[in-house]
N, C-alpha and C positions, 0 to 999 in steps of 0.2 A: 521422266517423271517431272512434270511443275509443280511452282508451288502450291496449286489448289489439292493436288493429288497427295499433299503429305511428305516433300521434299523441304527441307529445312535448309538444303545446301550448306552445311557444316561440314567439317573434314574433322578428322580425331587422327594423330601421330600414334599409332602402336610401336611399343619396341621390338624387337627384331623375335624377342623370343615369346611374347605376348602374340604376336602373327602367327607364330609358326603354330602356336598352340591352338589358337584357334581354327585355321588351313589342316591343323591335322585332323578336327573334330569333324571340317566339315566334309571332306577329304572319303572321312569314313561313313559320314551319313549319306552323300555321294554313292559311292561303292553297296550301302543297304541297299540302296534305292534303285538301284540297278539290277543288282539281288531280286529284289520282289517281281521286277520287269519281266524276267529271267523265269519263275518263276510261274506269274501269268503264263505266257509264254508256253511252255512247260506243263500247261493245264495241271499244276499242284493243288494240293486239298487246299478248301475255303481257310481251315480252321491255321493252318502251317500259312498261310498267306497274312492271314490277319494279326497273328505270333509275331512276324519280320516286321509289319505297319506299324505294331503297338511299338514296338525295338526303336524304331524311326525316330518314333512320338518321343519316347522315354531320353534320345539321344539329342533332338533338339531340342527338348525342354531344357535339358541340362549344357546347353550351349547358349542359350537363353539364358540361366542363371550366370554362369559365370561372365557372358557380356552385360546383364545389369548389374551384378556385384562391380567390376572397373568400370564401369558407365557411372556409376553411382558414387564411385571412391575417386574420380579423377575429374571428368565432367562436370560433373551437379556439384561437386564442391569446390572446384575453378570459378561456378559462376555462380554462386553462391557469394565468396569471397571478394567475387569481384561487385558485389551491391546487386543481382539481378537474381536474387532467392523467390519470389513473387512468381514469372516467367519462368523461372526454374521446374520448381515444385510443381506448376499447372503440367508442363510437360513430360514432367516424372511420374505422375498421377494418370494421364490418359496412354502412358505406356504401359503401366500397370497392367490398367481397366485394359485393353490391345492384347495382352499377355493372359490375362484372366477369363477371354473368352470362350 
């Protein structure tokens, strides 16, 4: 990914158990998703296929919030502190909107 395509090239330091928590989230939405393939596969009812989707949906959203909850409590108020609130907030704002669609 370049930068025209939406790469910031930033890096963020997780702590050890901040990773792990998140590798375990995705770990598991992983595994759904495999699930559903399995599934397909398996020619399973429409309505039991779309049940595990929504699961999906519901498991990344909530993977989503708590990476903008530490995004937002470590990140944006590093560079906030550091004088760059302006650039900050424009970038916290079309993540949102990203998030919202």
């Amino acid at each position: 990914m370049n930068q025209e395509e939406g790469c910031t090239c930033r890096h963020k330091h997780r702590e050890v158990t901040e990773e792990r928590g998140l590798m375990n989230r995705l770990n598991r939405i992983e595994g759904q998703i495999r699930g559903i393939k399995s599934m397909v596969e398996d020619e399973r009812y429409c309505v039991d296929i779309i049940t595990q989707v929504a699961a999906v949906q519901a498991a990344l959203n909530s993977f989503n919030k708590v990476l903008l909850e530490r995004h937002i409590k470590s990140c944006v108020v590093d560079d906030i502190r550091r004088g760059d609130s302006d650039a900050t907030v424009e970038e916290l704002c079309r993540t949102l909107q990203k998030m919202m669609k």
